[in-house]
BAMARSE-907154 format. One record per residue (C-alpha): x, y, z. Coordinates in steps of 0.02 Angstrom, whole numbers. Layout:
<pts>
+--------+--------+--------+
:      u :      v :      w :
+--------+--------+--------+
:      X :      Y :      Z :
...
+--------+--------+--------+
</pts>
This chain:
<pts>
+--------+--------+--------+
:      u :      v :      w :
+--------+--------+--------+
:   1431 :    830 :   -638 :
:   1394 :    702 :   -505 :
:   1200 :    620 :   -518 :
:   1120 :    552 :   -383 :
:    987 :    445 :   -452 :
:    892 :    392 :   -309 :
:    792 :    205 :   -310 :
:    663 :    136 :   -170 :
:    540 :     -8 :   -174 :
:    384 :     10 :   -278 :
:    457 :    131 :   -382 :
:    388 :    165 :   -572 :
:    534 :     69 :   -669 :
:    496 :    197 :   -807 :
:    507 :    370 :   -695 :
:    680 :    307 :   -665 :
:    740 :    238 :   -829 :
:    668 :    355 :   -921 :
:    768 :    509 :   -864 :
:    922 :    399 :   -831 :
:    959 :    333 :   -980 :
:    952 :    511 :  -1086 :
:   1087 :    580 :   -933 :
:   1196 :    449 :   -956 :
:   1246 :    444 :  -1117 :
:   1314 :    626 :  -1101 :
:   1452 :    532 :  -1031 :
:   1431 :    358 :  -1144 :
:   1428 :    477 :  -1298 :
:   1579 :    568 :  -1254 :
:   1468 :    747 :  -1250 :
:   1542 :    752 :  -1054 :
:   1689 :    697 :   -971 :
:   1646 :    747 :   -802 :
:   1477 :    634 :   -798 :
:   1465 :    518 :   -650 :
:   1314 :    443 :   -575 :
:   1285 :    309 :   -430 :
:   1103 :    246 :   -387 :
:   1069 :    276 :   -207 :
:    943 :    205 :   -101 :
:    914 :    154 :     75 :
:    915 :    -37 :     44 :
:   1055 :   -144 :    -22 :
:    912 :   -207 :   -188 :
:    775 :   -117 :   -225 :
:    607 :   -195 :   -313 :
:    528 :    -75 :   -424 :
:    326 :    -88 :   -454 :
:    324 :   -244 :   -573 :
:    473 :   -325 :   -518 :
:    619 :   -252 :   -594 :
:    783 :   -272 :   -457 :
:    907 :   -144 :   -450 :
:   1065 :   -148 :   -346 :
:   1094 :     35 :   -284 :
:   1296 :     85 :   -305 :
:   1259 :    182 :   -123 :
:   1164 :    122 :      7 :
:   1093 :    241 :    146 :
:   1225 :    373 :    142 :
:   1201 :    554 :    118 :
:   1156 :    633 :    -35 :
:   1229 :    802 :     -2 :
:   1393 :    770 :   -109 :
:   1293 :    762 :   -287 :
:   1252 :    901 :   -407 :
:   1115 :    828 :   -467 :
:    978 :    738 :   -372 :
:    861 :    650 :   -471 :
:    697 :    584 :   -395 :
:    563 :    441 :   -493 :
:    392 :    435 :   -455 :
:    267 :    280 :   -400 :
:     98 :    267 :   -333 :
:    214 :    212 :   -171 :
:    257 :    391 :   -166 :
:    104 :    444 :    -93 :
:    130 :    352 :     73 :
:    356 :    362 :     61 :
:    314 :    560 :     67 :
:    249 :    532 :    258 :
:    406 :    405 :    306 :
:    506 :    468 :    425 :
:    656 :    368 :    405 :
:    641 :    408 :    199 :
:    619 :    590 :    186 :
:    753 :    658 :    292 :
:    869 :    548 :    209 :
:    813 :    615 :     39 :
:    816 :    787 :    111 :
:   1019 :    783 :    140 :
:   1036 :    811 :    -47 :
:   1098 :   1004 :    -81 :
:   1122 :    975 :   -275 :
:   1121 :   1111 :   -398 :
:    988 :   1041 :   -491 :
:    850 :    935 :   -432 :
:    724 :    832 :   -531 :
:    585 :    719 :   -519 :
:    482 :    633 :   -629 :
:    301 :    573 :   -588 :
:    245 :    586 :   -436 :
:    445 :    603 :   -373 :
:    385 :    793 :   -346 :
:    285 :    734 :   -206 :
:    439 :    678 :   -128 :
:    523 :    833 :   -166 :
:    382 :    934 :   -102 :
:    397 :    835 :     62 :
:    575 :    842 :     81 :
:    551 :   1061 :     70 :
:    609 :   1066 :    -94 :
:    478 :   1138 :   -187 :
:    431 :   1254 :    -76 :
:    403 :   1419 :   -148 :
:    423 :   1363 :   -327 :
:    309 :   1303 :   -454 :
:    290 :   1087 :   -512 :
:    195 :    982 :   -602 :
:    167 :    801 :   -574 :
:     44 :    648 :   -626 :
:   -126 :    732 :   -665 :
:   -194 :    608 :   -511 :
:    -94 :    684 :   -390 :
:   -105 :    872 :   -435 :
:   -227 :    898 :   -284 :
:    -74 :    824 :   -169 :
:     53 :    907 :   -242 :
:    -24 :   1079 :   -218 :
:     26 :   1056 :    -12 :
:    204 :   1094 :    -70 :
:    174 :   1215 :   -197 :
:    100 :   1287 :   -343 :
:     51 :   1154 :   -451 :
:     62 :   1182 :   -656 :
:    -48 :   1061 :   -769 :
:    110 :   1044 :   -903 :
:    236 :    919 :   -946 :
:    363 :   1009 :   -875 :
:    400 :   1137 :   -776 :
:    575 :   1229 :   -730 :
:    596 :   1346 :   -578 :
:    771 :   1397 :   -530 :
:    843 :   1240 :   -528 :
:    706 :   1130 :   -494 :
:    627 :   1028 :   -641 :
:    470 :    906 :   -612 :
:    423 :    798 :   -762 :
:    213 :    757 :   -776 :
:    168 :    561 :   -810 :
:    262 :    425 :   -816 :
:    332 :    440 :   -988 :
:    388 :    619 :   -959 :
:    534 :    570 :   -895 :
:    644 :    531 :  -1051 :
:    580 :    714 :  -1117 :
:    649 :    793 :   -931 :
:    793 :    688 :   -977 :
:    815 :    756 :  -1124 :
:    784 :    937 :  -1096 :
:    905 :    920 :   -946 :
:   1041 :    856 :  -1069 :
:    990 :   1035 :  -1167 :
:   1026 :   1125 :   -998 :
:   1187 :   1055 :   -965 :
:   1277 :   1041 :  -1134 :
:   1160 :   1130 :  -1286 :
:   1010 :   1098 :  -1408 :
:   1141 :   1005 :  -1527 :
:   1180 :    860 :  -1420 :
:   1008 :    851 :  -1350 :
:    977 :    811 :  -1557 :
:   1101 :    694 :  -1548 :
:   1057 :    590 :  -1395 :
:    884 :    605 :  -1440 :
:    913 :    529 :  -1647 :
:   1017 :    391 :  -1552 :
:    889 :    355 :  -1432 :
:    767 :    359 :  -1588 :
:    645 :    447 :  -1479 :
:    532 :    526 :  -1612 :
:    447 :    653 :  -1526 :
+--------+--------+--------+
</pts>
């Protein structure tokens, strides 16, 4: 299972920690041995919303090679859904799953990957997400293969259901008592 995490400037630090560090340790507990991830992004450092620098592992290269494409959310995401340099890079992914977590959908949705299908996203931004599909008020929401995560702090649940999907409920327990995520 390759993961594309995928990182841009003014990104929610949370939407994209919060789902990443749940995936991970499928590999970092031993659960998977077939777990490998890079951080992609169009810009050799991105700055997320209060600060936070990360160095993407893959800068500006296709994203068609992952199984997993995993999208954060930001307020930025309102206006990178419109860029025309951003979304048809992020539309060369052609994972198996794809995810988002925020307002991420909206780049989804813009990209033509929700189309059809049924999302969720920040409760501010339900009235923009329903130009790409069929928005559901919930904290998440699975069709096919697409899973969108509500609010910011969704994102370690989506994480952690997604761990579920790909191994079982057992080491979703697991990850979730080392995490000491309570809920």
């Amino acid at each position: 299972m390759d993961i594309a995490f995928v990182a841009y400037d003014g990104m929610t630090a949370l939407d994209f920690v919060g789902i990443y560090d749940p995936l991970t340790r499928l590999d970092t507990m031993g659960f998977r041995d077939d777990m490998t991830w890079d951080v992609c992004a169009r810009s050799e450092r991105v700055t997320a919303n209060a600060g936070l620098e990360i160095v993407p592992d893959v800068v500006d290269e296709s994203l068609s090679n992952y199984d997993m494409l995993v999208v954060p959310g930001g307020f930025v995401a309102r206006e990178l859904a419109e860029d025309d340099e951003f979304m048809p890079w992020l539309a060369t992914a052609d994972a198996e799953w794809t995810a988002s977590v925020c307002t991420g959908s909206l780049l989804l949705g813009s990209a033509g990957f929700l189309d059809g299908k049924r999302a969720t996203t920040h409760p501010g931004a339900y009235e923009r997400l329903a130009e790409y599909c069929d928005v559901v008020e919930e904290r998440i929401v699975v069709d096919r293969r697409v899973a969108t995560a509500g609010g910011v702090t969704s994102g370690i649940d989506l994480g952690l259901w997604l761990c579920s999907e790909l191994e079982d409920e057992e080491t979703r327990e697991a990850i979730k008592n080392q995490m000491d995520y309570p809920y």
